[in-house]
C-alpha atoms as an extended CHARMM CRD file, in Angstrom:
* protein
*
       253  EXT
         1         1  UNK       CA            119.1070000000       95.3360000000      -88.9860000000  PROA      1               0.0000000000
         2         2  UNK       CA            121.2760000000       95.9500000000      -91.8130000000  PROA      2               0.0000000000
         3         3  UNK       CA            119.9660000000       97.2860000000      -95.2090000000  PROA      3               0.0000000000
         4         4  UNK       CA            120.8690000000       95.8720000000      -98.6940000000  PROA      4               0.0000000000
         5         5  UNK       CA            121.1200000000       98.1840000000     -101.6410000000  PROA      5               0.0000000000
         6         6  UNK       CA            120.8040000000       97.2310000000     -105.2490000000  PROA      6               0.0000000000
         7         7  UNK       CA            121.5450000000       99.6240000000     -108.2810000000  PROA      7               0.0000000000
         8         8  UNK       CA            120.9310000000       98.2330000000     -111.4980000000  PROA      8               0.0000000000
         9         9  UNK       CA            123.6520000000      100.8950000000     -112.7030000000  PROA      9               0.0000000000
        10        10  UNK       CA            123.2610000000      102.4270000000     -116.1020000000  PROA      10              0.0000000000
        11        11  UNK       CA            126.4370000000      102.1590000000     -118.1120000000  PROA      11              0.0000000000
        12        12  UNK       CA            126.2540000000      105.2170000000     -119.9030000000  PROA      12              0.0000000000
        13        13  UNK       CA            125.4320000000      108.3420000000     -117.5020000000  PROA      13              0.0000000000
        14        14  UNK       CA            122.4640000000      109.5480000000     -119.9820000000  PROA      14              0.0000000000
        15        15  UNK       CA            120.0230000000      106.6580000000     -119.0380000000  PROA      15              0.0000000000
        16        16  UNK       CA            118.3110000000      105.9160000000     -115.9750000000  PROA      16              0.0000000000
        17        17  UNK       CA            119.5530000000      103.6860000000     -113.3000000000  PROA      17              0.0000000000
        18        18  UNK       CA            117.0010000000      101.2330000000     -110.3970000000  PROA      18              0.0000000000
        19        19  UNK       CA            117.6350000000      101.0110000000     -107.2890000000  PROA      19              0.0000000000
        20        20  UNK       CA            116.1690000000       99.2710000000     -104.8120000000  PROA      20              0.0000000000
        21        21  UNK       CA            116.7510000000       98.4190000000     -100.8650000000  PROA      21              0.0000000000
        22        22  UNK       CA            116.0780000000       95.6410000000      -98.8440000000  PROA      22              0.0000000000
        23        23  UNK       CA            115.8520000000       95.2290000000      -94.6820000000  PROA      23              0.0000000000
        24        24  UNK       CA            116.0660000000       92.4190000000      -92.4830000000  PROA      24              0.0000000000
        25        25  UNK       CA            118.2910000000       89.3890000000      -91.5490000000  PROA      25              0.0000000000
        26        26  UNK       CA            118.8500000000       85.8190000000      -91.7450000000  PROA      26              0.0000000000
        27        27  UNK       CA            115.1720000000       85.2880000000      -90.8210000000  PROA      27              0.0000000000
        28        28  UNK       CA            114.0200000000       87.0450000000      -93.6830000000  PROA      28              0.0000000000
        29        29  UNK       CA            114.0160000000       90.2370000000      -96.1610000000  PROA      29              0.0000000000
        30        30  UNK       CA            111.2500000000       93.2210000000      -97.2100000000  PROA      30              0.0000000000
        31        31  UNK       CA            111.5230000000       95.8110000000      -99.4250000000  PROA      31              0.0000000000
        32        32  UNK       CA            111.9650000000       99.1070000000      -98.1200000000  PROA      32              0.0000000000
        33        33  UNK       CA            112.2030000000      101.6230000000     -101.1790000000  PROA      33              0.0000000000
        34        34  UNK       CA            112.0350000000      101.1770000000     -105.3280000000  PROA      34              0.0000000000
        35        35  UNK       CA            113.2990000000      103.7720000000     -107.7060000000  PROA      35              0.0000000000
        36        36  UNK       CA            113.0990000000      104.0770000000     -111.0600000000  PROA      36              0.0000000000
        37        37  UNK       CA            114.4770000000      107.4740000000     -111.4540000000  PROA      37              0.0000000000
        38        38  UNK       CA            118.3680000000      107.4270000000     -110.7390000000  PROA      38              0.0000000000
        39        39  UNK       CA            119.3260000000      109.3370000000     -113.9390000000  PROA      39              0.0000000000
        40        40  UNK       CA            122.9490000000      111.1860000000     -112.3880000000  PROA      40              0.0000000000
        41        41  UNK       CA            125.1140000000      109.8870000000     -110.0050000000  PROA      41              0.0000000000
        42        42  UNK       CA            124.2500000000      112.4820000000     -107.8870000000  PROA      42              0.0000000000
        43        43  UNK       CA            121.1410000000      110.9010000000     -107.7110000000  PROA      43              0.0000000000
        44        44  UNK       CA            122.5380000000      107.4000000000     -107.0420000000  PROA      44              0.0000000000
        45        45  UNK       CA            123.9850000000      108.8310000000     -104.1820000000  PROA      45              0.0000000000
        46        46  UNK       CA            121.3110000000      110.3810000000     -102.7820000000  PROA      46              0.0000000000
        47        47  UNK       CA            119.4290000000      107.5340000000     -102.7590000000  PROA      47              0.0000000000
        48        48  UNK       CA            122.2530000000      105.2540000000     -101.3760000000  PROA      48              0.0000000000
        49        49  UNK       CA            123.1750000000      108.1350000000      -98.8430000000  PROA      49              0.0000000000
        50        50  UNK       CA            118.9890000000      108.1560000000      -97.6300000000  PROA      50              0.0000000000
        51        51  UNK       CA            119.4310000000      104.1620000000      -96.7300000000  PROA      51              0.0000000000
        52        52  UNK       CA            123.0060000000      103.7330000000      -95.2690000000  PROA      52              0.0000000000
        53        53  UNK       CA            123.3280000000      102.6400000000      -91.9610000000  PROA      53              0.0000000000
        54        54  UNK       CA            126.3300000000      101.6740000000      -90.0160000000  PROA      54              0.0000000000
        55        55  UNK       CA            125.8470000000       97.9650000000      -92.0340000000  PROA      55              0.0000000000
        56        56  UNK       CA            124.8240000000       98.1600000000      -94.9750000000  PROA      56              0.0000000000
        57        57  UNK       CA            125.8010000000       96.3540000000      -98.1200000000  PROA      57              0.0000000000
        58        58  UNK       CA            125.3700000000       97.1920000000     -101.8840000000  PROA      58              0.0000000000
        59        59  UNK       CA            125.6380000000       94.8540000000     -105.2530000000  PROA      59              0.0000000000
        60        60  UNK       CA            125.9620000000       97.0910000000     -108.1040000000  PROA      60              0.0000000000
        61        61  UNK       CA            125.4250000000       95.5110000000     -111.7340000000  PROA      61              0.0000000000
        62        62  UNK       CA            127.9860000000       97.2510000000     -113.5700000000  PROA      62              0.0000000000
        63        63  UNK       CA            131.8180000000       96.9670000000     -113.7380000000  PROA      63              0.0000000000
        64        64  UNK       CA            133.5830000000       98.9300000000     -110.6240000000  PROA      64              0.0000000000
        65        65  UNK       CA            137.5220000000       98.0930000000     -111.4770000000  PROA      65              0.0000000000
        66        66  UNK       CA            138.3530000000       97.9420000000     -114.9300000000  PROA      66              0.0000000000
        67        67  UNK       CA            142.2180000000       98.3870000000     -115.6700000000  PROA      67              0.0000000000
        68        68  UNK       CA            142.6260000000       96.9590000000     -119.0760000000  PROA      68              0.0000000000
        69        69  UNK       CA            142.7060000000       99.2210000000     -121.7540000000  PROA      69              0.0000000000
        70        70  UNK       CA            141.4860000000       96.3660000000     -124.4520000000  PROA      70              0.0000000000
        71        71  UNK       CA            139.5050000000       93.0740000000     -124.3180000000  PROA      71              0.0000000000
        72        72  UNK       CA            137.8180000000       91.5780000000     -121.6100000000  PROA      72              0.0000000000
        73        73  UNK       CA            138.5950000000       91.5770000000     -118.0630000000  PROA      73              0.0000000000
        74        74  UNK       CA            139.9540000000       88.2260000000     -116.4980000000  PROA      74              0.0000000000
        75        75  UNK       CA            135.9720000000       87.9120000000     -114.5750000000  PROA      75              0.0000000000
        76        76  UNK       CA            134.4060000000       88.7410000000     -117.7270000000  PROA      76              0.0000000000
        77        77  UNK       CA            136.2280000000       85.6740000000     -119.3330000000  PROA      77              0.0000000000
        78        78  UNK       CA            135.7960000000       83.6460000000     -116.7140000000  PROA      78              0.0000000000
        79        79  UNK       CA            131.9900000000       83.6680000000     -116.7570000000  PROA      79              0.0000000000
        80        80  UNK       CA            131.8950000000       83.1740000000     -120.0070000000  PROA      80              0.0000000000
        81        81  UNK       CA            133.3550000000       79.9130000000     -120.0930000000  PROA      81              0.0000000000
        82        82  UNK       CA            131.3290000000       78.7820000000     -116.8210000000  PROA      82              0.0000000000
        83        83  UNK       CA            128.4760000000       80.4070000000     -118.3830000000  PROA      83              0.0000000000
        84        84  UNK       CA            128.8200000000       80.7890000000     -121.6290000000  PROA      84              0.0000000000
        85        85  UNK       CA            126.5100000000       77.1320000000     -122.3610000000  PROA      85              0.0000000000
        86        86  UNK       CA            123.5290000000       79.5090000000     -120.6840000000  PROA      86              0.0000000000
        87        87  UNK       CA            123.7460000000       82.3030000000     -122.5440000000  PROA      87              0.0000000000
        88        88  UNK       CA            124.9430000000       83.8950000000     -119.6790000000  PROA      88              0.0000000000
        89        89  UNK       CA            128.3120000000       85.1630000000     -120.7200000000  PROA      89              0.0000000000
        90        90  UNK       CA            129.2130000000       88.9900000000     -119.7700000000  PROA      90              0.0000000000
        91        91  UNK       CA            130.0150000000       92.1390000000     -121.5600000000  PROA      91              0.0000000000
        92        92  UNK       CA            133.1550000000       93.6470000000     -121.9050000000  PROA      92              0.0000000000
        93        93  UNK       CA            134.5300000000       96.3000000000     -120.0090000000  PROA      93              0.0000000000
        94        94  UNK       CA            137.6040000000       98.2570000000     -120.9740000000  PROA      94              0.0000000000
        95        95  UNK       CA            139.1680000000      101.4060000000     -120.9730000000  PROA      95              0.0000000000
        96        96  UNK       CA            138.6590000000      102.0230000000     -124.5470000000  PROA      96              0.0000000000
        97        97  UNK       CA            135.1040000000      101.6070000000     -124.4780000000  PROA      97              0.0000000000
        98        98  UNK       CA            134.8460000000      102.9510000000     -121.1370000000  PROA      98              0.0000000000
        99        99  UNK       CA            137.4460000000      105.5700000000     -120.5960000000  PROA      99              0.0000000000
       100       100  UNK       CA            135.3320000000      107.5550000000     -117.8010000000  PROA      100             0.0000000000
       101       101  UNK       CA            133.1550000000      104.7550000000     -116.7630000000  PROA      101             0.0000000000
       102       102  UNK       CA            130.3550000000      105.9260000000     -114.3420000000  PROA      102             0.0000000000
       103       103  UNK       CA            130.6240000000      103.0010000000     -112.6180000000  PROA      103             0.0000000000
       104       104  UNK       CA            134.2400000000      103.1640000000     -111.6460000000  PROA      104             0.0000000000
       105       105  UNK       CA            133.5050000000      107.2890000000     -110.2750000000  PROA      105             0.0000000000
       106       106  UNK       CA            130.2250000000      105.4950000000     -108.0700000000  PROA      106             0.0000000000
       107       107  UNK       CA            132.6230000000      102.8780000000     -106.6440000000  PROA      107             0.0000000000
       108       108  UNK       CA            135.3280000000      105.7900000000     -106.2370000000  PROA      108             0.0000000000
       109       109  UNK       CA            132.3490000000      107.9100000000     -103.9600000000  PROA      109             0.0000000000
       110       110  UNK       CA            131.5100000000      105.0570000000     -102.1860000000  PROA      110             0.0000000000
       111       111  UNK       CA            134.8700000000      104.4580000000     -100.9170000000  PROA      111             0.0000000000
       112       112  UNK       CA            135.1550000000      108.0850000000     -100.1010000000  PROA      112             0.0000000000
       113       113  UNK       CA            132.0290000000      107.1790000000      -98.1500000000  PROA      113             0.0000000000
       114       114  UNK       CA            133.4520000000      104.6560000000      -96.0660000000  PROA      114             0.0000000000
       115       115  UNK       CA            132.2660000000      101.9250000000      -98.1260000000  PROA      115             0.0000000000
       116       116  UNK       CA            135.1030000000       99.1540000000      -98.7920000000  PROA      116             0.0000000000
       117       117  UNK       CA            135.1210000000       97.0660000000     -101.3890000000  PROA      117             0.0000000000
       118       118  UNK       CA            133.7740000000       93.6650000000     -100.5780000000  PROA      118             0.0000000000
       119       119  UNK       CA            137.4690000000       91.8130000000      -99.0490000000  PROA      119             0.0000000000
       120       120  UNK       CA            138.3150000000       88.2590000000     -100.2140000000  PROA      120             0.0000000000
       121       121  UNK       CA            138.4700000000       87.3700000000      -96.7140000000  PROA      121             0.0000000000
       122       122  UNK       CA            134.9360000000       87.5250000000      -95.3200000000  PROA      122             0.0000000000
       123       123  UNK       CA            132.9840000000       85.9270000000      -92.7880000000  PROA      123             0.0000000000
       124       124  UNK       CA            129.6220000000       85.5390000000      -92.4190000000  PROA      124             0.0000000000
       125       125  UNK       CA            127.6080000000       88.4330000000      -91.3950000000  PROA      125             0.0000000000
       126       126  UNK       CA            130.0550000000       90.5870000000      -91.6790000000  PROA      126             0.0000000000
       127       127  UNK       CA            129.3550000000       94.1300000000      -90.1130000000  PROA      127             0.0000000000
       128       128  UNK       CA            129.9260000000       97.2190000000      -91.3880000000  PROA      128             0.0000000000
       129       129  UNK       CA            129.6540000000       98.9030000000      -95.2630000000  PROA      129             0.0000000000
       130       130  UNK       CA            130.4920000000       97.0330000000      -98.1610000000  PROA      130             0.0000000000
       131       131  UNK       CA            130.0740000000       97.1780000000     -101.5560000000  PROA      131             0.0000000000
       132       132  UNK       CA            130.4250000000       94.6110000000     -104.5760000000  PROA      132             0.0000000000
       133       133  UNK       CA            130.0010000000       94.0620000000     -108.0490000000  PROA      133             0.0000000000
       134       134  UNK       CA            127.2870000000       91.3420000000     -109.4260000000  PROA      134             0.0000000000
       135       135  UNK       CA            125.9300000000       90.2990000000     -113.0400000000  PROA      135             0.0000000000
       136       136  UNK       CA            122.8370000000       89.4010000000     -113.2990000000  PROA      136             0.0000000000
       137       137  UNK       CA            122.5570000000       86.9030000000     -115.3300000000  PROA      137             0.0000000000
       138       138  UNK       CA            124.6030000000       84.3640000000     -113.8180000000  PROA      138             0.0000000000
       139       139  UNK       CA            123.1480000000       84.8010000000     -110.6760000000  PROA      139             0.0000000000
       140       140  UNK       CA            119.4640000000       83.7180000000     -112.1740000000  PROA      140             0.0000000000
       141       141  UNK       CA            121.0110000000       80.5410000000     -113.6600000000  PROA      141             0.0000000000
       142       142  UNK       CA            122.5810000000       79.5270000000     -110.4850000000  PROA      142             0.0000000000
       143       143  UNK       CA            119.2630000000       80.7490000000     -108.0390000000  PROA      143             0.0000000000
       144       144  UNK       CA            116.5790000000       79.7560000000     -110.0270000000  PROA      144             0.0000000000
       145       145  UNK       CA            118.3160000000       76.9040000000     -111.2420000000  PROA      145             0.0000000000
       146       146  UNK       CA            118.1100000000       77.0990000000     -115.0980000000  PROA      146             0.0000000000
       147       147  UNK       CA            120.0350000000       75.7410000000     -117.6290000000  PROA      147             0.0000000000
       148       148  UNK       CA            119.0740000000       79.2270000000     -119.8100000000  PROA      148             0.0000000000
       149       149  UNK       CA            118.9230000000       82.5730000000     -118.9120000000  PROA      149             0.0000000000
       150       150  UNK       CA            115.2390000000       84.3500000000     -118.8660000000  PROA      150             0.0000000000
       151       151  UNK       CA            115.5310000000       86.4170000000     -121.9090000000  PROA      151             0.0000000000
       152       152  UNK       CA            114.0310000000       90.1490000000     -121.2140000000  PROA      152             0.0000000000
       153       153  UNK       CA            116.0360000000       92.4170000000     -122.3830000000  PROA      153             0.0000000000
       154       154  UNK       CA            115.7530000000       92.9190000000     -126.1130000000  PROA      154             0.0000000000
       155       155  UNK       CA            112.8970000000       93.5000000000     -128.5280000000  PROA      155             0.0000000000
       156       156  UNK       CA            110.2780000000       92.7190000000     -129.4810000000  PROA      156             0.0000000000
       157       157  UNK       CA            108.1570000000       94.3520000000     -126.7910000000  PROA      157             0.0000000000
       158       158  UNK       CA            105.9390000000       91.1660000000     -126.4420000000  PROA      158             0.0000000000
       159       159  UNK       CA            109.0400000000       89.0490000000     -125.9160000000  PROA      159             0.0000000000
       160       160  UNK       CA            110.3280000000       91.7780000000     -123.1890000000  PROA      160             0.0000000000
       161       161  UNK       CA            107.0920000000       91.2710000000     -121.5380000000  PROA      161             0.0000000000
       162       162  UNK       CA            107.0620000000       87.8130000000     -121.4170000000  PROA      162             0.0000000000
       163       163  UNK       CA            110.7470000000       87.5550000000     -120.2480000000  PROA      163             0.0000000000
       164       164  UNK       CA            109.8920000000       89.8860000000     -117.4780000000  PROA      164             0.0000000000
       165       165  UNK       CA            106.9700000000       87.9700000000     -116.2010000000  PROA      165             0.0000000000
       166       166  UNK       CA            108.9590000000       84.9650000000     -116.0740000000  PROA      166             0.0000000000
       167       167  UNK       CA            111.6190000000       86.9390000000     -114.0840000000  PROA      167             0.0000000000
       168       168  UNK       CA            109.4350000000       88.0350000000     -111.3900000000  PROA      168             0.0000000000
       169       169  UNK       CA            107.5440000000       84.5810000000     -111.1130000000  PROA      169             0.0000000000
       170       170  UNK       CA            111.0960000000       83.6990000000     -110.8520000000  PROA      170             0.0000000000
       171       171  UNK       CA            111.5520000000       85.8880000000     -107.7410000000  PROA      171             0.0000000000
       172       172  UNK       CA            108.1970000000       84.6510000000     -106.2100000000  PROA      172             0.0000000000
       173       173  UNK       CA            108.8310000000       81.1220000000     -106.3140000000  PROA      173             0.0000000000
       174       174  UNK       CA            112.2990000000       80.5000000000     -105.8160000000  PROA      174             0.0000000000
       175       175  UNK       CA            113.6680000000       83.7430000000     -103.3750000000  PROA      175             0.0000000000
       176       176  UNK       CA            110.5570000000       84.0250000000     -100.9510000000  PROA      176             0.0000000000
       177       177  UNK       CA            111.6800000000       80.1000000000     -100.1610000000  PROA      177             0.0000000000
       178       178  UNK       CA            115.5290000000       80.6370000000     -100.5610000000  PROA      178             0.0000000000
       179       179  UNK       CA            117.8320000000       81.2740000000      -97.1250000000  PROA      179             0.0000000000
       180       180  UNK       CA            117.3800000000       84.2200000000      -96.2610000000  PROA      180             0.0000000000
       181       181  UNK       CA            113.7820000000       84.5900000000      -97.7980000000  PROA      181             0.0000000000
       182       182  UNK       CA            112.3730000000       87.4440000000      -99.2590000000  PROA      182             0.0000000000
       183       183  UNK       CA            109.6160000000       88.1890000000      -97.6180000000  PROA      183             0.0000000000
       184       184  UNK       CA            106.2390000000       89.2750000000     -100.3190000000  PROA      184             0.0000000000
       185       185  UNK       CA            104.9320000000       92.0830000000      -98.6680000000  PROA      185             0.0000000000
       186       186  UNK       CA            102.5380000000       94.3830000000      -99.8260000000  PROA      186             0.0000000000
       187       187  UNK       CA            104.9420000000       96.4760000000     -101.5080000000  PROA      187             0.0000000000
       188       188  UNK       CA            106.7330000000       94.3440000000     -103.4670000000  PROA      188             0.0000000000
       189       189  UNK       CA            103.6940000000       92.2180000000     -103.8100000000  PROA      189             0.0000000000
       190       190  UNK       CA            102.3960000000       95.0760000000     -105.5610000000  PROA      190             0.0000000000
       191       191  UNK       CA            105.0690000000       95.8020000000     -107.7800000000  PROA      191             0.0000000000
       192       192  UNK       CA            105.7520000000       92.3630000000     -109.2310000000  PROA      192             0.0000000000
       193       193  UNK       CA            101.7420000000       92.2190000000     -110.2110000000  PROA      193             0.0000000000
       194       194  UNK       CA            101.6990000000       95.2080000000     -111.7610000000  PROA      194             0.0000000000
       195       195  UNK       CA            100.1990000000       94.6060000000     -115.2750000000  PROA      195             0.0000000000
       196       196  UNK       CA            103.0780000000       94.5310000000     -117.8320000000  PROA      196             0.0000000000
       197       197  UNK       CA            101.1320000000       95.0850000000     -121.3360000000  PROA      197             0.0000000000
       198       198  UNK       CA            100.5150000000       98.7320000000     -119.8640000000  PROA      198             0.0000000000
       199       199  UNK       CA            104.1260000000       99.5190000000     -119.8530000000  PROA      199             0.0000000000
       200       200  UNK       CA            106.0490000000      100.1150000000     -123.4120000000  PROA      200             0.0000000000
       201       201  UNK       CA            109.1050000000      102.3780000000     -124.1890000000  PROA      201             0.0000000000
       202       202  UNK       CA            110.7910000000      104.0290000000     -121.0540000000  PROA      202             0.0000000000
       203       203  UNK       CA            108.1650000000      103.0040000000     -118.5960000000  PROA      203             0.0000000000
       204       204  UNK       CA            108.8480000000       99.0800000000     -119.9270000000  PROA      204             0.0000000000
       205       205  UNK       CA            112.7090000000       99.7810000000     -119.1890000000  PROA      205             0.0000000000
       206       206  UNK       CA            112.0180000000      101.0900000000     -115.8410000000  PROA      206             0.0000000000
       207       207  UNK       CA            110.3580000000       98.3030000000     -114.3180000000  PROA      207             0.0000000000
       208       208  UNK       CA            113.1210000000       96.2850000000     -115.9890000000  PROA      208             0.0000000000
       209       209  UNK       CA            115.8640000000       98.2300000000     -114.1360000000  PROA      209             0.0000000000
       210       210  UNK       CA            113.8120000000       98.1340000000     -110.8350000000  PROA      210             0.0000000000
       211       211  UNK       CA            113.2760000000       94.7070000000     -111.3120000000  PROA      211             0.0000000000
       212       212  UNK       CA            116.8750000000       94.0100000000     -111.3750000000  PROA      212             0.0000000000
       213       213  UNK       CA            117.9970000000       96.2210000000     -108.8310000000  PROA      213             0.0000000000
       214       214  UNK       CA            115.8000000000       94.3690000000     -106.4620000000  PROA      214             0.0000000000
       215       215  UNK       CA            117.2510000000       91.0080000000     -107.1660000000  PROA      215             0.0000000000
       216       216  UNK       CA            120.9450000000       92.9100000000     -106.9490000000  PROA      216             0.0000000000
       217       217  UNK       CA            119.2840000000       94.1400000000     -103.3930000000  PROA      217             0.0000000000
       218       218  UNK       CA            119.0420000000       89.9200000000     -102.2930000000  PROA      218             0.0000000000
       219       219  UNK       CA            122.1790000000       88.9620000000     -104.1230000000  PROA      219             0.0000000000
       220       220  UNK       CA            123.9560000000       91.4880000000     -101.1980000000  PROA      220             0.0000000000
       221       221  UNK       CA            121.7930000000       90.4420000000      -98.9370000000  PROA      221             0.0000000000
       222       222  UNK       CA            122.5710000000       86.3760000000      -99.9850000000  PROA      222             0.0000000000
       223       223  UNK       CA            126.1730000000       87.2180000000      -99.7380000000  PROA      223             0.0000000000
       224       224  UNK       CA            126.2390000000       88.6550000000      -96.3580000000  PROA      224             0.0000000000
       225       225  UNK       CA            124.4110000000       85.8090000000      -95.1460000000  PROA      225             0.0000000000
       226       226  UNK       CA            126.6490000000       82.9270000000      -96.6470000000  PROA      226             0.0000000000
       227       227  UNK       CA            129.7100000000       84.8900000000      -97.6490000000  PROA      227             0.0000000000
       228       228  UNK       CA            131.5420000000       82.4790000000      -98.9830000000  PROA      228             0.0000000000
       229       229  UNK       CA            130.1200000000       79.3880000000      -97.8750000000  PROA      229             0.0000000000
       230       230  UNK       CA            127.3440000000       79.8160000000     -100.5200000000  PROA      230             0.0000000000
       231       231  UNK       CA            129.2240000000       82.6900000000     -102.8680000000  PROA      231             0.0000000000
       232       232  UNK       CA            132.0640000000       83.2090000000     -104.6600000000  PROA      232             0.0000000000
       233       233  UNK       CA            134.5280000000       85.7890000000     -106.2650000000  PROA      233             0.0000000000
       234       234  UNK       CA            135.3120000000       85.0980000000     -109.9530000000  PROA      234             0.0000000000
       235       235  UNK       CA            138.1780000000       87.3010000000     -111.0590000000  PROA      235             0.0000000000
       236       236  UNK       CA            139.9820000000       89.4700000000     -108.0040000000  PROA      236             0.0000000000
       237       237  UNK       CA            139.8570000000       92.9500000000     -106.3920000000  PROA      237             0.0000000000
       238       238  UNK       CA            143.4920000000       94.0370000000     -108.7430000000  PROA      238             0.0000000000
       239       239  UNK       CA            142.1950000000       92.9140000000     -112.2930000000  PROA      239             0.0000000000
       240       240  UNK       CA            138.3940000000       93.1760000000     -111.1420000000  PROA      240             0.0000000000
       241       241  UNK       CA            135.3960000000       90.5510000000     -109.6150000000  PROA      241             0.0000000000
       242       242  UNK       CA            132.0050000000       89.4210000000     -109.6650000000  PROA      242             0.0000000000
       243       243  UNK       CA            130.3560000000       87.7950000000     -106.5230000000  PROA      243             0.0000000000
       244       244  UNK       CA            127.9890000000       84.7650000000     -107.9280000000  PROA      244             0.0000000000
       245       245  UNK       CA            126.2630000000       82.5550000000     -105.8170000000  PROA      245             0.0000000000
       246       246  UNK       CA            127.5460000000       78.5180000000     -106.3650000000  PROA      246             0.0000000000
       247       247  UNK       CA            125.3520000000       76.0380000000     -108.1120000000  PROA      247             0.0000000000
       248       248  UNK       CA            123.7830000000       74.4540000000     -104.3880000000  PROA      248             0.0000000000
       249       249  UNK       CA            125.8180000000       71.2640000000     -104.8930000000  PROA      249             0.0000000000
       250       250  UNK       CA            129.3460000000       72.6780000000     -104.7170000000  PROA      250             0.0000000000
       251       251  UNK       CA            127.8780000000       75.1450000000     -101.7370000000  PROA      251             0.0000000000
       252       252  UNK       CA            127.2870000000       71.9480000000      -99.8440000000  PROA      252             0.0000000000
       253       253  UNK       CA            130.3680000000       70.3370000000      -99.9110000000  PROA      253             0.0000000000
């Protein structure tokens, strides 16, 4: 069966990075392995090197090809105005702010790995290793079907908390009935229970990374189920992309 990485990728090489994997198939999806301690990108690797197989597919949240030395890229601005109404509109990524973007050296490995980046021309199922970039935040509006984003990532703590226990109730509801489903096993079970008003400072933002890593783990597992049938690439692989799932109406057509 093929395995589905997501890396919640830090942006700036100092913090800490979640990862988390996914096996299974059409039929359905458990977790294999959470971490919450990918500080270097040596450790990104390792972890990504311990659970590749000959398929395997990753979704990385974090820019992987940014050419433009100011501004937004043409993706960026292009979720913004489908997204924008939901709060859902992206950061910028240049080379400016970003001159030596981790990011960009992680997608860089990967392709030195054998990993290509995920081709515009794709079919369902597709075998081998693959690699793409995802946001978030999108995603959640189009999955869970929300007109807002869930809002967990600034302060206060209390408002974290409560954003993050919407997330994961989120995940329960709408991903362990979605196609593929993710199946609650033990493991995850465990994780997405775990009592939130214990957690504050670092251990607060390591849940939050895992927590996204593991919905970046279905988005690549989504897209190599559907590819684009159920997907699609906003922005291309010269100026840089973002897979999103489409809003269930315009999948159907």
């Amino acid at each position: 069966m093929p395995s589905f990485i997501g890396i919640d990728l830090a942006w700036r090489s100092e913090k800490h990075s979640g990862g988390a994997v996914l096996h299974g198939d059409q039929d359905g999806l458990v977790v294999r392995e959470f971490s919450n301690c990918l500080k270097t990108l040596e450790d990104i690797k390792a972890f990504v090197g311990r659970n590749t197989y000959a398929n395997t597919v990753i979704a990385i949240d974090a820019p992987l090809i940014i050419k433009n030395k100011v501004g937004q890229r043409p993706c960026e601005t292009e979720i913004g105005r489908r997204f924008g109404a939901a709060d859902a509109s992206a950061h910028s990524s240049n080379l400016t702010l970003y001159p030596n973007a981790h990011s960009i050296h992680l997608a860089k490995d990967l392709e030195g790995q054998g990993f290509l980046h995920c081709p515009e021309k794709h079919t369902r199922h597709m075998p081998g290793k693959w690699f793409f970039e995802v946001y978030s935040h999108p995603a959640h509006v189009v999955l869970f079907r929300r007109t807002k984003i869930i809002k967990y990532k600034k302060p206060p703590v209390a408002s974290r908390r409560r954003g993050l226990s919407e997330f994961r109730q989120n995940i329960k509801i709408h991903l362990s009935t979605s196609d593929p489903p993710l199946i609650i096993n033990s493991a995850l079970s465990a994780f997405l229970e775990e009592p939130l008003e214990e957690l504050r400072g670092t251990a607060l933002k390591q849940y939050e990374d895992v927590l996204d890593a593991t919905f970046c783990a279905y988005l690549a597992a989504y897209f190599w189920a559907w590819s684009y049938s159920r997907n699609e690439m906003i922005g291309d692989l010269e100026s840089g992309y973002i897979i999103n799932p489409l809003p269930k109406l315009k999948a159907d057509r």
